[in-house]
N, C-alpha and C positions, 0 to 999 in steps of 0.2 A: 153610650150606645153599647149594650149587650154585643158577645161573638157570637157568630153560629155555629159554637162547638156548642156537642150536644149537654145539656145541663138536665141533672136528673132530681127536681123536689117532688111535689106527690102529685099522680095525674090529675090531670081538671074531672072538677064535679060534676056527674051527670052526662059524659055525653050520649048527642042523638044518637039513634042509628042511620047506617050506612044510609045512602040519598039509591031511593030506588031505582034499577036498573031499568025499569021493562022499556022504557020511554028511550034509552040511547040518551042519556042526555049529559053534557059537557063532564057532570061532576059528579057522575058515574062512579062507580068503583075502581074503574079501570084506573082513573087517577090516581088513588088510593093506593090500588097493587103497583102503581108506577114508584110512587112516593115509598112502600114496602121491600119492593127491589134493590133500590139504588142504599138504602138505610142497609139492608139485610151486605150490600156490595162492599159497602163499608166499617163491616165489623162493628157498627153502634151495638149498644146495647138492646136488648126485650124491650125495657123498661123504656129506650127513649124511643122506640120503634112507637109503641104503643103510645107513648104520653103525645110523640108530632104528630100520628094519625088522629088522634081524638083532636088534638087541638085546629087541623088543617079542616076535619069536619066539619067542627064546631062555627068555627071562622064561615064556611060556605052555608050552612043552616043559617046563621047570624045572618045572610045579604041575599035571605029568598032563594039559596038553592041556582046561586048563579057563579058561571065559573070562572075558576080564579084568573085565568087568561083574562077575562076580559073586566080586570079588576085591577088594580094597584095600588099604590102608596097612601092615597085618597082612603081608600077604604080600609087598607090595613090599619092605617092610622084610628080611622073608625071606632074599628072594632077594640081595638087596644086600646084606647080610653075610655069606651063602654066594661073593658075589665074593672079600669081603675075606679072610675065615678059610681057606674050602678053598680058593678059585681063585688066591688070590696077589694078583691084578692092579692096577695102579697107583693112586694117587689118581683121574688124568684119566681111567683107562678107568671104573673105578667111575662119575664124576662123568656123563661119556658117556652110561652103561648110566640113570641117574637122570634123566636130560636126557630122556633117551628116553623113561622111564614116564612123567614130570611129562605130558610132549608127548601121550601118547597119554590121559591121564584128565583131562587138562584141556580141549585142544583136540578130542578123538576123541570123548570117554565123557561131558563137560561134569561131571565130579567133581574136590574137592579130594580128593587125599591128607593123610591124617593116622594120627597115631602113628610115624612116622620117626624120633623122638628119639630110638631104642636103636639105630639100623642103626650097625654098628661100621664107621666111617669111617677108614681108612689118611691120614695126614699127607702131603703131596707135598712131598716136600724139596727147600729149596733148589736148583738145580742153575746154574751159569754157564754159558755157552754157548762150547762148543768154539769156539775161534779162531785162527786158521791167522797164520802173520807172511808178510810181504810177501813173503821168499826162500822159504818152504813153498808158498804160491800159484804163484807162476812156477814153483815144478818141477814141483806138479801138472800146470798148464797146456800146461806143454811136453811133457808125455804126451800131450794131447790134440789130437785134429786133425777137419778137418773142419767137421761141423754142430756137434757137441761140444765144440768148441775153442769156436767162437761163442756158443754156449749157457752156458757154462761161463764165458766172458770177463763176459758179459752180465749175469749171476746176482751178479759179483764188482764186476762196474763201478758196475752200476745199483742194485745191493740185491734182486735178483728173489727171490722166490719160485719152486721149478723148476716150480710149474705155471702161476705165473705168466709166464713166460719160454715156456713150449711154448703159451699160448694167445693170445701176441702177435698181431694182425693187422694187415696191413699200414698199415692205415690207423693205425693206433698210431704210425708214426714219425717223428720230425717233423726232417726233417736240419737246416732251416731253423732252429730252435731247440734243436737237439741235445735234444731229451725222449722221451722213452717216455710214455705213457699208458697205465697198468697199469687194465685194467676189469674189475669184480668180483671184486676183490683177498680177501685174507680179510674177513671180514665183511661181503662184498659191498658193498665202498667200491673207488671209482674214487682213485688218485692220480697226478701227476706225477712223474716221474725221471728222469736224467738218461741221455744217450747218451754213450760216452767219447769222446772227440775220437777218438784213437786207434781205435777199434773204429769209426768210420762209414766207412770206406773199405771194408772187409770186409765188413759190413754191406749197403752200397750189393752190391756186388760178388754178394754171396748173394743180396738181393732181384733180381738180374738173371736171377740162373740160377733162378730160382722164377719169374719171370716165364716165360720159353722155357717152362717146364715147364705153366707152366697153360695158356698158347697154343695149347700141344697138348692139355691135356686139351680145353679146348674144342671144337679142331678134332675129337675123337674123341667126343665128345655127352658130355663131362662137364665137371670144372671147377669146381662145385658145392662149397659146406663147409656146416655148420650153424652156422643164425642163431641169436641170441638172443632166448628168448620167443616173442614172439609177429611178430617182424621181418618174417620171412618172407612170413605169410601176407598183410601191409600191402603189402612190397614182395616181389614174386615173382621182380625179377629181380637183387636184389640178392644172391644166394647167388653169384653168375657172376661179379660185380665182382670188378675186382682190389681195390681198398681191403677188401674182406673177405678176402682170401684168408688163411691161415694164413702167419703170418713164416717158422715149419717146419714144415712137414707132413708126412705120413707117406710113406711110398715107394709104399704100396698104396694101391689106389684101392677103396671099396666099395660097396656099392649101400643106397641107402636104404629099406627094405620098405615104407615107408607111402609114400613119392611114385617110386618108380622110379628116382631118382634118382644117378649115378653121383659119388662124393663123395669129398673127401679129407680123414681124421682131422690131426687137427696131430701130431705126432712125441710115439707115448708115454713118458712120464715114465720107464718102465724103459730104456730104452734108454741114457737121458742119466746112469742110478743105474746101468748096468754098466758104462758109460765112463768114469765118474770114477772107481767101484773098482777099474779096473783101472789105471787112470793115478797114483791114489793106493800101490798098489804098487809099481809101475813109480819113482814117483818117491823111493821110501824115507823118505817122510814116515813118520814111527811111531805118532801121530795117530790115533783113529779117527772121522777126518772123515767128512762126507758131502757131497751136494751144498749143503746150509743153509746146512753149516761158512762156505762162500762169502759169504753172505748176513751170518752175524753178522761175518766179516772186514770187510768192508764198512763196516759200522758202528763198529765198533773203530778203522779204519784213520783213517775220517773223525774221531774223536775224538783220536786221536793225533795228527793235523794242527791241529788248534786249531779246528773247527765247533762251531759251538754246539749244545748238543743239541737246541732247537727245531728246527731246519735240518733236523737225523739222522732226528728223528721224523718230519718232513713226508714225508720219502724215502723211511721204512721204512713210510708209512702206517699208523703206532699213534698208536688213539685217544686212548691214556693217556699223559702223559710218564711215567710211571714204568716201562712197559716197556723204554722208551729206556735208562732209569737204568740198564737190569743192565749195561749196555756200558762206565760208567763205574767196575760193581766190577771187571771184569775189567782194567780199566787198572791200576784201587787194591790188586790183589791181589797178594803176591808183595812187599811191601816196596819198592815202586815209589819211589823217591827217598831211602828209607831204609838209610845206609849200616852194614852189621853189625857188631857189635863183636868179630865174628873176623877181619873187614877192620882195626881199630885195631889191635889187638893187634900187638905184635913179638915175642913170647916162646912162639909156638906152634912 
């Protein structure tokens, strides 16, 4: 049985829209903003704000648009084996979709779910984690240039996460100590990492040209980014600080609706996922990396060199050593020090 700590794999396909208001009817939006509140209350993430609202939708589209008070375990179960049987969809997405009803009958509705024993549950298999070697990184990289190039060195150097890496801010860097300070990493854990010797020169060099640039937004009545929480409203004028500004930010400038605000997003995550695919073709890797691939490289690489895995864990901030541990079957995998006996042989 899944927790109903929030789990983040990639939202559900397709969903409907909102269940129309005009009529007053149970499963309203009102619901919705209810289930938005209490998520928003509890410092979840965008990411799972949005993945529980589609999928609490999706569930009340799924049962005619009837509301979930007057539904339970009977139907959630329902619905969650119509994921597994018709929809296909993964262990983790399934798990998601549950994550989500748990959240909203527990915390929303103040009801346990019960009778879920039959929902036909999909196994999540095994899987190792793509990992790129030292000469497949360098060619990617050398596809890449730029912000990307940075971004990209960074995710590889450090161990980032890519949204970890596009929500760096300035005040995260510490040349002095070569570290990163990665904040509200997954699971909404702060950790330290490391800065590559190599990459602070570049580094430095990019925060220069980010500096010129917000000078100016200044000078043009903006310069502004979004605080976290409740930051802002404590300190008003720290939106304008350079220690806040975004490591990379977006090219466009936008306007805040609720303060007037003229603001700059940090550099969207798609931009950094077309520049590696193209750079991963470019470079004839056969691989079908991503930008992660980087991130479990990282970890891999460091275990190849001799760190210990506590070290690896600190850096890749997992809770669990055993998440660590998949880094060491992938070393163990492939007959790693085991010589074959089509290698002995003379008589083939």
């Amino acid at each position: 049985m899944p927790s109903d700590r929030p789990c983040q794999p990639a939202d559900p396909p397709h969903p409907p829209p909102d269940p129309p208001p005009s009529h007053g009817t149970p499963a309203g939006p009102r619901l919705l903003d209810r289930v938005r509140g209490v998520i928003r209350a509890r410092h979840y993430s965008r990411r799972t704000e949005k993945a529980y609202v589609a999928w609490i939708r999706r569930y009340i589209f799924f049962h005619g648009k009837r509301h979930p008070a007057e539904m339970g375990g009977a139907e959630v179960a329902r619905f969650l084996t119509s994921l597994a049987l018709e929809g296909h969809v993964s262990a983790s997405t399934q798990n998601q979709a549950f994550s989500a009803l748990l959240f909203l009958y527990r915390e929303i509705l103040a009801r346990d779910l019960t009778g879920l024993s039959e929902v036909a549950r999909p196994k999540r298999p095994p899987r190792l984690p793509l990992v790129l070697s030292r000469d497949e990184v360098a060619a990617i990289l050398r596809h890449l240039h730029g912000t990307p190039w940075l971004m990209g060195s960074l995710m590889y150097g450090a161990g980032l996460r890519l949204l970890e890496c596009a929500r760096l801010r300035v005040k995260d860097v510490d040349f002095g100590r070569n570290e990163l300070t990665v904040r509200n990493g997954k699971g909404n854990k702060d950790r330290v990492t490391l800065v590559p010797v190599r990459l602070a020169a570049p580094l430095l060099a990019h925060l220069e040209r980010i500096r010129v640039q917000h000078n100016a937004d200044l000078r043009g009545g903006g310069g502004s980014v979004e605080l976290p929480d409740a930051l802002g409203r404590k300190y008003p004028s720290a939106a304008a600080e350079w220690g806040w500004q975004w490591v990379f930010p977006a090219a466009r400038v936008y306007t805040n609706l609720a303060t007037g605000e003229r603001r700059r997003h940090h550099l969207h995550e798609s931009v950094m996922q077309r520049a590696f695919k193209d750079a991963l073709r470019a470079s004839g890797v056969p691989k079908p990396a991503s930008c992660h691939s980087l991130r479990h490289s990282f970890a891999t690489h460091l275990l190849e060199s001799g760190y210990d895995i506590r070290t690896i864990q600190e850096l890749m901030g997992h809770s669990d050593v055993s998440t660590t541990m998949i880094y060491t079957h992938v070393l163990n995998r492939g007959g790693r020090g085991v010589i074959s006996p089509f290698d002995l042989g003379s008589s083939f």
